[in-house]
C-alpha positions as CSV (number, residue, x, y, z in Angstrom):
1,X,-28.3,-41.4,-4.2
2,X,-29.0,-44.9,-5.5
3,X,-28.6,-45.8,-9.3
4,X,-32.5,-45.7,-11.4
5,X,-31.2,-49.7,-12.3
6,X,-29.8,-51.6,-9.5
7,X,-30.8,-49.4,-6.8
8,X,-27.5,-49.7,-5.5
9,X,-26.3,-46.4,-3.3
10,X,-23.9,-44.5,-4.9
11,X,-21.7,-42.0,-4.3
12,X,-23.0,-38.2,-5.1
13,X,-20.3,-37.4,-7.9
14,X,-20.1,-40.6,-9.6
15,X,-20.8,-40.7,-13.5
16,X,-21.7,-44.2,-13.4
17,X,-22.8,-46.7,-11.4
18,X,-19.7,-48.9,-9.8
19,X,-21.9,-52.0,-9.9
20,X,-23.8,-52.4,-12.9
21,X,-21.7,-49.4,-15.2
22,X,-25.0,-47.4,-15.8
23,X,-24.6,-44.0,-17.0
24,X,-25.9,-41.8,-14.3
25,X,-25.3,-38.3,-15.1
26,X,-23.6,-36.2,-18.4
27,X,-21.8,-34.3,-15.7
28,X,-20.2,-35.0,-12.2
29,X,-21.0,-32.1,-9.7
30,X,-18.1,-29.8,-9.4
31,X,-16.8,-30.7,-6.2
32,X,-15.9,-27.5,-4.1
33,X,-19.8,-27.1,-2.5
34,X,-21.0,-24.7,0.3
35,X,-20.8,-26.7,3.4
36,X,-22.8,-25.2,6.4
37,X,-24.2,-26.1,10.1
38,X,-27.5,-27.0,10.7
39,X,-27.1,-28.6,14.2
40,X,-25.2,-28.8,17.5
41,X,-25.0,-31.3,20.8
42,X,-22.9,-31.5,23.2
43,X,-22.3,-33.2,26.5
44,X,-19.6,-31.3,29.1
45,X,-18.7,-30.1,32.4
46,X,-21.4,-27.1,32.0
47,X,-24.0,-29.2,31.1
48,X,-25.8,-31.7,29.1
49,X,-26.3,-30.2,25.9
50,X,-24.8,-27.9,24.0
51,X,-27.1,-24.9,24.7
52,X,-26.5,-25.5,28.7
53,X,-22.9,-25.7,27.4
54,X,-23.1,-22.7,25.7
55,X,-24.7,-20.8,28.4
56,X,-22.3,-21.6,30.8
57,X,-19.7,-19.9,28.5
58,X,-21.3,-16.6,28.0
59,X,-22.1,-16.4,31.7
60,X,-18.2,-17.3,32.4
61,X,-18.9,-19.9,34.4
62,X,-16.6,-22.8,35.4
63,X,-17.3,-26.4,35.3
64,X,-13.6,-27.4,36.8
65,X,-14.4,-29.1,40.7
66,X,-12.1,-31.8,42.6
67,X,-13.1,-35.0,41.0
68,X,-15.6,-37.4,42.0
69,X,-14.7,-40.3,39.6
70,X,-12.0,-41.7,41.7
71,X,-10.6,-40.6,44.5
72,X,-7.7,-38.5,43.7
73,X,-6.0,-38.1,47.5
74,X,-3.1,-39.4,46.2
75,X,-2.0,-37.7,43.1
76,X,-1.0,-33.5,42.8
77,X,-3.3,-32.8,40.0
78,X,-7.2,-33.8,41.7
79,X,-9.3,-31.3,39.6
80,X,-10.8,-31.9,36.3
81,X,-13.7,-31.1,34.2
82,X,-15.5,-33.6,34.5
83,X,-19.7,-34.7,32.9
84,X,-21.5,-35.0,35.8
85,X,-24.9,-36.8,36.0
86,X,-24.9,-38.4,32.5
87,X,-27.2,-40.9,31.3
88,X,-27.5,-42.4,27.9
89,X,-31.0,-42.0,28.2
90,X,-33.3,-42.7,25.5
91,X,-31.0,-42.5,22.4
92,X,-30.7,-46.3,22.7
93,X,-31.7,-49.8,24.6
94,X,-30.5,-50.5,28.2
95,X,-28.6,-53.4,26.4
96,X,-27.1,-51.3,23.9
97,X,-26.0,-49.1,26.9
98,X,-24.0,-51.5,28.6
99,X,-22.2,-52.9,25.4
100,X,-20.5,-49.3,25.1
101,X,-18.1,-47.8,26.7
102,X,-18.5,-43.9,27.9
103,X,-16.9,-42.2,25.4
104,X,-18.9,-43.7,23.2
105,X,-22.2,-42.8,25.3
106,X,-21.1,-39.5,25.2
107,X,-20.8,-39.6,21.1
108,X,-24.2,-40.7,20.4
109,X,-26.3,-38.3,23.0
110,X,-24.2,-35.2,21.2
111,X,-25.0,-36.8,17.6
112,X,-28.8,-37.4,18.5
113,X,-29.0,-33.8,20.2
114,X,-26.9,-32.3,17.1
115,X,-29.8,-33.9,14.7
116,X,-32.8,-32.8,17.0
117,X,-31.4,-29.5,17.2
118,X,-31.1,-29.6,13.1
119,X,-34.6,-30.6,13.4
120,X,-33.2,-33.3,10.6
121,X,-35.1,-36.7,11.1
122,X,-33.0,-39.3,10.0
123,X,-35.8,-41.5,8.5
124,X,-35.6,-38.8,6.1
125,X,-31.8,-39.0,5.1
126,X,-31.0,-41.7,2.0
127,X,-28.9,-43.6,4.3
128,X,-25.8,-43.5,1.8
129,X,-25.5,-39.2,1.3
130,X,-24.7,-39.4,5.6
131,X,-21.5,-39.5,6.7
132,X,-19.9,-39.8,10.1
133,X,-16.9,-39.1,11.0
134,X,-15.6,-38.8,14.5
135,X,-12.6,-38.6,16.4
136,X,-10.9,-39.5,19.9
137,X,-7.6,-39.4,22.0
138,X,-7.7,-41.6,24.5
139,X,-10.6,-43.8,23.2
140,X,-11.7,-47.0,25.3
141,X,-8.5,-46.3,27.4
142,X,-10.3,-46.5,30.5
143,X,-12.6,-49.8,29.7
144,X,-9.1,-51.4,28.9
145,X,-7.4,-50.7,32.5
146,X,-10.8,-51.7,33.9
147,X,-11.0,-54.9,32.1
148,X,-7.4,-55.5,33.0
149,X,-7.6,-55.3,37.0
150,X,-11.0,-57.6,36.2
151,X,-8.9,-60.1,34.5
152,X,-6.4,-60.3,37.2
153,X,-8.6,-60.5,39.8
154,X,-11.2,-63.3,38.6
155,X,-9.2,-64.5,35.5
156,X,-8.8,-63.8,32.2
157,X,-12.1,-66.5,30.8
158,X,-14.3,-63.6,33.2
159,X,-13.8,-60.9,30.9
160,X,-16.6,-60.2,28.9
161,X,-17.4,-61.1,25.8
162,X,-18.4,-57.2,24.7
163,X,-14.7,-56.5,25.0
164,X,-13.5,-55.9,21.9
165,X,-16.6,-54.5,20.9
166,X,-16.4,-51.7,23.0
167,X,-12.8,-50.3,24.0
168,X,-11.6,-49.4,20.0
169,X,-11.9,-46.3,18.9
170,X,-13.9,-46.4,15.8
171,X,-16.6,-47.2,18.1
172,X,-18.5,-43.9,18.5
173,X,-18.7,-43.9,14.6
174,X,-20.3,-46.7,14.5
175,X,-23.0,-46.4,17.1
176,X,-23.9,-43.2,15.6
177,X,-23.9,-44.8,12.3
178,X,-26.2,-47.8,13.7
179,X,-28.2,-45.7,15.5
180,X,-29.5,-42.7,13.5
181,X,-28.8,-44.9,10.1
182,X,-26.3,-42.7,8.0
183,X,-24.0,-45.3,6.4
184,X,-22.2,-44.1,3.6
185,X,-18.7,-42.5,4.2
186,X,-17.2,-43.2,8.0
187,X,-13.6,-42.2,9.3
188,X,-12.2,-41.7,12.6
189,X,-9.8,-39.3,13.5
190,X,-7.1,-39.6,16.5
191,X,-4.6,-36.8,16.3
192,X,-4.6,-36.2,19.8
193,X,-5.7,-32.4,20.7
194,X,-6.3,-31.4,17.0
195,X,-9.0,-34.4,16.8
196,X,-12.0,-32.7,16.9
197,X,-11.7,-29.7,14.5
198,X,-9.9,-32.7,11.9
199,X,-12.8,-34.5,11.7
200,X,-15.0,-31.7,11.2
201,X,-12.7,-30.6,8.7
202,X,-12.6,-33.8,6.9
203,X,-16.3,-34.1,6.8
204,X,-16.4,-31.1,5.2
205,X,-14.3,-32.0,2.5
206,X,-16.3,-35.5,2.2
207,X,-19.5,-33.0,1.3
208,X,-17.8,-30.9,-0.6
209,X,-16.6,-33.7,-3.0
210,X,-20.4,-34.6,-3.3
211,X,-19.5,-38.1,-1.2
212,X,-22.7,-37.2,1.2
213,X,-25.2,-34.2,1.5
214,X,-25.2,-35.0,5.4
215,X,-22.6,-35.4,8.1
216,X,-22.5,-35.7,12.0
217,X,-18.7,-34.9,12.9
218,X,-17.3,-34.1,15.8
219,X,-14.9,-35.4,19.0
220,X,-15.6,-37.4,22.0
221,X,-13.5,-38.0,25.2
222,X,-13.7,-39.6,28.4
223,X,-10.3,-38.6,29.9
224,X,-10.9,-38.5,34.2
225,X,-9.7,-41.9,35.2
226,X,-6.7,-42.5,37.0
227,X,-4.1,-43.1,34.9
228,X,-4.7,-40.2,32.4
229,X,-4.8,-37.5,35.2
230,X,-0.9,-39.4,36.3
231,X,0.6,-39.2,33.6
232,X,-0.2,-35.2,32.7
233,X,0.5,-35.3,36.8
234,X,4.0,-36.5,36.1
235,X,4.7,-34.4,32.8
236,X,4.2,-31.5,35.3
237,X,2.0,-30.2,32.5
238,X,-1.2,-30.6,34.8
239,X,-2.6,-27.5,37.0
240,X,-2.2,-27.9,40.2
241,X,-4.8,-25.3,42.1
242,X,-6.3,-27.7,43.7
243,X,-7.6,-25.2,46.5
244,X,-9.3,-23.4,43.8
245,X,-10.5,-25.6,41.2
246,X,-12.9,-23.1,39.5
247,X,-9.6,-20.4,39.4
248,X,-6.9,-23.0,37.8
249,X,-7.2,-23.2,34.4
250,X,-6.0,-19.4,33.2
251,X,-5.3,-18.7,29.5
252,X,-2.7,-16.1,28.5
253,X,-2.3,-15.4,32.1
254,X,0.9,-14.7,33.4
255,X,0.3,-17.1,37.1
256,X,-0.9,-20.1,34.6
257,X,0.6,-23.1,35.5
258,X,-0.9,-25.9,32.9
259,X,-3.9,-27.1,32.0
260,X,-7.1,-29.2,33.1
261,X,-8.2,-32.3,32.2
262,X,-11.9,-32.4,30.6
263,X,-14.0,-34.4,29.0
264,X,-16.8,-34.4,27.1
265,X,-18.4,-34.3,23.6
266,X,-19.3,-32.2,20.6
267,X,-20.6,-33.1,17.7
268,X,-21.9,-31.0,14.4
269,X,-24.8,-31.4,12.1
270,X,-23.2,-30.6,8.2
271,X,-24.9,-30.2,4.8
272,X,-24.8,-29.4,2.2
273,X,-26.0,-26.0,1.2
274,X,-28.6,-27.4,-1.1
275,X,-29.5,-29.7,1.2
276,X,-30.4,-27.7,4.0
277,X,-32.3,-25.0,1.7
278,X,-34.3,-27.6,0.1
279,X,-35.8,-28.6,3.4
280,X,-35.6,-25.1,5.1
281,X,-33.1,-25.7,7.6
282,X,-31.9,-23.0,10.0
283,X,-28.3,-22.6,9.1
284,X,-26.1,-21.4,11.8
285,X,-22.7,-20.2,9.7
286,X,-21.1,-21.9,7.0
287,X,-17.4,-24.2,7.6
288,X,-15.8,-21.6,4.8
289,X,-11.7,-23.3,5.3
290,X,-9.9,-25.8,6.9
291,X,-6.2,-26.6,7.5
292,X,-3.7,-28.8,9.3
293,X,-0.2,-29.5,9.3
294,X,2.8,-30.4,11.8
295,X,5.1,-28.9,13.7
296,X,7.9,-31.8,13.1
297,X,9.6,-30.2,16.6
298,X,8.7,-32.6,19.7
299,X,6.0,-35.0,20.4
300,X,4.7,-32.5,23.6
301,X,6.3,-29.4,23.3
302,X,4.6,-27.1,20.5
303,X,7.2,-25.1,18.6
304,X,8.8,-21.8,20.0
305,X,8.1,-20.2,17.5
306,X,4.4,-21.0,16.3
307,X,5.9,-22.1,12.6
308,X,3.5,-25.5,12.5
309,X,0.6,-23.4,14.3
310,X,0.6,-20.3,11.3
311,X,0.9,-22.9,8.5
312,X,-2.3,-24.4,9.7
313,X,-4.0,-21.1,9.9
314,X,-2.8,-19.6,6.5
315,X,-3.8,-23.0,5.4
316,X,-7.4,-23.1,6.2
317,X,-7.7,-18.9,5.1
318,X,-6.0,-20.1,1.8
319,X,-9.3,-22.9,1.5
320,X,-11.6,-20.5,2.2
321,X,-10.3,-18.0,0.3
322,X,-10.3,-15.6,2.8
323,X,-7.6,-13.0,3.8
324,X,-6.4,-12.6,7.4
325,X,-7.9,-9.0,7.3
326,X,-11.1,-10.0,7.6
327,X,-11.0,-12.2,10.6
328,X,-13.3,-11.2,13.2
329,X,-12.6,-13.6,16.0
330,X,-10.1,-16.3,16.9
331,X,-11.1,-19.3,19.2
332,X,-7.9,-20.2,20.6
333,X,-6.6,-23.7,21.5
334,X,-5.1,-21.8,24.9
335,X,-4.6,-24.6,27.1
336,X,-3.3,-22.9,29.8
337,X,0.1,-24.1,29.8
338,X,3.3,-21.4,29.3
339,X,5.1,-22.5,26.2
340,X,1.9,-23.3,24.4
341,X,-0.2,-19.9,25.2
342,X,3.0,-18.1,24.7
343,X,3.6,-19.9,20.8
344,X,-0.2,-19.6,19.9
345,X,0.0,-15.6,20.6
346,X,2.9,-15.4,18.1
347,X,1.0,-17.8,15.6
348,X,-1.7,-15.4,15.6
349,X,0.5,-13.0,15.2
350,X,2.1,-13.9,12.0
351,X,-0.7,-15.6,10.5
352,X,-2.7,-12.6,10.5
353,X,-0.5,-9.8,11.1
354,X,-1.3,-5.9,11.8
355,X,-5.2,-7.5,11.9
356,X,-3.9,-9.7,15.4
357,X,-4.0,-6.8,17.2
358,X,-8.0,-5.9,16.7
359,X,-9.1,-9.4,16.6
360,X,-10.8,-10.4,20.4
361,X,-9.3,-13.8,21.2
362,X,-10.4,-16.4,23.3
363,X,-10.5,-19.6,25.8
364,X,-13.1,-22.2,26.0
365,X,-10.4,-24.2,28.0
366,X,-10.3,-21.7,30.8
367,X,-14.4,-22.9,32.0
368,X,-14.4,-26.1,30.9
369,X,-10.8,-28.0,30.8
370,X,-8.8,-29.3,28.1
371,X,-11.1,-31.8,26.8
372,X,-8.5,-33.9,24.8
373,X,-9.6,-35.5,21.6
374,X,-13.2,-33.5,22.1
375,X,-11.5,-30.2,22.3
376,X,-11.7,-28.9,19.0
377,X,-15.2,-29.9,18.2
378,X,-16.7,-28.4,21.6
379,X,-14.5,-25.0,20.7
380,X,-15.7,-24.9,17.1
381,X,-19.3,-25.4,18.5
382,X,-18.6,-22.4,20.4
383,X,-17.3,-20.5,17.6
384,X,-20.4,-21.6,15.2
385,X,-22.8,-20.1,18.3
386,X,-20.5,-17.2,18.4
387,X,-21.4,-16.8,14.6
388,X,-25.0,-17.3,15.6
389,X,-25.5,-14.9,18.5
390,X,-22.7,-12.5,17.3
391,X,-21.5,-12.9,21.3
392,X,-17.9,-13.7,22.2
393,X,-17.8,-15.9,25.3
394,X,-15.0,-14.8,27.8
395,X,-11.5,-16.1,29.0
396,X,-11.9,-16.1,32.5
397,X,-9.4,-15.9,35.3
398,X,-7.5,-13.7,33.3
399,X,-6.0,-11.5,36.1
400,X,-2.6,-10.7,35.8
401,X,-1.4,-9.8,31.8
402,X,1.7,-11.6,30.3
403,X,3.7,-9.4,28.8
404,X,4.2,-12.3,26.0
405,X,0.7,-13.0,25.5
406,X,-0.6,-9.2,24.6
407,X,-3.4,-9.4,22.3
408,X,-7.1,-9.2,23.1
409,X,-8.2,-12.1,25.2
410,X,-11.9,-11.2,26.0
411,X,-10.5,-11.2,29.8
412,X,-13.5,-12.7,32.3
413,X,-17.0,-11.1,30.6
414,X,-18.6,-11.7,27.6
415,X,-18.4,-9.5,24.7
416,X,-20.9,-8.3,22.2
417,X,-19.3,-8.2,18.5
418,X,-19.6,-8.6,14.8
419,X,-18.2,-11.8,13.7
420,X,-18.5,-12.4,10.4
421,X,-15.4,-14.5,9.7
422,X,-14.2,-16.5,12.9
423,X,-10.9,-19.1,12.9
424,X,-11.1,-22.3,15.6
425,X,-7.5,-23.0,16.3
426,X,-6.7,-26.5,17.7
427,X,-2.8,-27.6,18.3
428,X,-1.9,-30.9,20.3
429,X,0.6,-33.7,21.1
430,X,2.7,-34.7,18.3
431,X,2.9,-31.7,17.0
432,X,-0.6,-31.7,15.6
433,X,-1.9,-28.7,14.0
434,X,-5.9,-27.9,12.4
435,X,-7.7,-24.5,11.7
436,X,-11.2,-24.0,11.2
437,X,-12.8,-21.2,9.4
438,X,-16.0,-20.4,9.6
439,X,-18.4,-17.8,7.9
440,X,-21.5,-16.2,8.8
441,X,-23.6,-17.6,6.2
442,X,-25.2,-15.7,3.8
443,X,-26.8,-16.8,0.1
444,X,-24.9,-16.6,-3.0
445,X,-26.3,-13.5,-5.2
């Protein structure tokens, strides 16, 4: 919005102008406004977008192989889930391309897909109503170590000038900023595992406030380089199947022996609800609640006892105003590692009580890896296509049941369903909790 005297861009619920003090409106707009998804891209193991992505999960198919990066000969972890055959493409200049690093790269293909797929030109967006937000873990990691054994090779004047303009990691926000022209409200988001599902949470709040009627959110991650896989090598917390890289990352099952590195990105197109119906957008379910919080327990090891993990979920039912009873569907964080399966069961558990037992439950993680600070955006892309297709994808390699882990994990085919009311759970280092909830969308009466 932009104020009728100094054409200044304001925010959506301001009463007056911060510049020149004009009145602008008797009343600011309740805040508390139906949020819903328009668009989704993606970039991952299974594919290149988000509906290759997607397909690839309903057929229960697994993008885990030995990596090709580096040569991993030396180290006990050499699988991964790693984006194969990516190329920035067209979404911008070859200069551009080699000032960013590939997480970033990543970031803008799965915004520019998300808005194509939203069929939202952004030309047609008042560049101060769009917001981006976006998260990472490991950010420019990679482009640091690089730069590093550069400078120590041929000196520290050869490093390039592009730098520190390309390893930080606010810098997929920006690009996508730049790039499509949304400039109003920008945040990034780096709460390790819980990254992606937080900044899709917090960009639903920014609309909901009236701050912007348009938001790309979403996680990125480039996480196969050498040092990363070591040090999850060393933790022990790493799978180790390297005969059988499409059979090692195994959810709730009792032979699971950690997870698997991925990487990737997801990113979602947000509205507002009178925003998309004004231009007739195809709305895919509605982001209904959201909730995080903080185990407090140890900076790796989630708590026994899922305490940090249920007060995220009640959380994010509380925003949506939603009762556990009518949960259709849970898109578990299920990394694939024994403590952490083993807690989110009992989360589940007491976060929705008598209901956990009916509720299918499932794994993204077990086709495409752990994909870090992009892991709870690509699962609650899943869950909104879920939503859409009313088709849970599978947890595969399920063979052998935990006694522990005994709810419904959706073991190894996809399942036909009615999802109405679907929860994206996302728990990481640091004891980092978030919750999604989202809603099949249907138009106030």
């Amino acid at each position: 919005m932009r104020c009728p005297s100094c054409q200044t861009p304001t925010p959506l619920a301001a009463k007056y102008c911060p510049w020149c003090g004009r009145k602008l409106r008797d009343d600011a707009p309740v805040a508390g406004r139906r949020v819903v998804v328009t668009g989704v891209g993606a970039v991952s193991p299974l594919g290149l977008t988000a509906a290759e992505t997607w397909q690839g999960l309903i057929e229960g198919r697994s993008g885990i192989r030995r990596i090709e990066g580096f040569d991993p000969s030396e180290l006990p972890v050499q699988i991964a889930g790693e984006v194969r055959g990516f190329s920035i493409g067209d979404w911008v200049d070859a200069k551009t391309a080699r000032q960013m690093a590939r997480f970033a790269q990543f970031a803008v293909a799965a915004a520019g897909m998300a808005l194509q797929d939203g069929r939202l030109e952004p030309g047609s967006i008042d560049p101060g109503a769009g917001a981006v937000i976006m998260g990472t873990g490991a950010g420019g990691m990679a482009t640091i170590l690089e730069t590093q054994e550069l400078a120590q090779r041929r000196g520290l004047m050869r490093v390039s000038p592009f730098f520190m303009t390309t390893f930080p990691h606010n810098l997929p926000a920006y690009h996508i900023a730049q790039t499509f022209r949304l400039l109003g409200p920008s945040l990034t988001v780096s709460t390790a595992c819980a990254t992606g599902a937080q900044a899709i949470g917090e960009a639903a709040h920014v609309i909901r406030q009236g701050l912007a009627e348009v938001a790309l959110a979403g996680g990125t991650e480039h996480a196969v380089f050498p040092l990363f896989v070591a040090s999850f090598a060393v933790q022990r917390a790493a799978s180790t199947r390297n005969d059988e890289p499409e059979r090692a990352s195994r959810p709730f099952d009792a032979d699971r022996d950690g997870f698997v590195i991925g990487e990737g990105a997801a990113v979602l197109l947000l509205e507002s609800e009178e925003h998309a119906l004004a231009r007739g957008a195809t709305i895919y379910a509605e982001v209904a609640g959201y909730g995080s919080s903080n185990d407090g327990y140890h900076p790796i090891a989630p708590d026994p006892e899922g305490r940090g993990a249920v007060r995220a979920i009640m959380a994010a039912l509380a925003d949506a105003g939603i009762a556990p009873e009518a949960v259709d569907y849970v898109n578990a964080h299920a990394a694939g590692t024994p403590l952490g399966d083993r807690a989110e069961t009992l989360a589940i558990k007491q976060a929705l009580g008598p209901r956990a037992a009916q509720v299918p439950v499932s794994s993204a993680k077990s086709m495409i890896g752990h994909l870090m600070g992009a892991a709870g955006a690509m699962e609650a892309l899943a869950t909104v296509l879920t939503i859409r297709d009313q088709l849970i994808h599978p947890t595969i390699n399920y063979e052998t049941p935990d006694p522990e882990c005994d709810l419904d994990y959706v073991p190894n085919t996809a399942r036909r369903a009615t999802v109405r009311v679907a929860l994206s759970n996302s728990f990481g280092l640091g004891g980092q909790n978030a919750c999604l909830v989202f809603r099949r969308y249907e138009p106030a009466e």
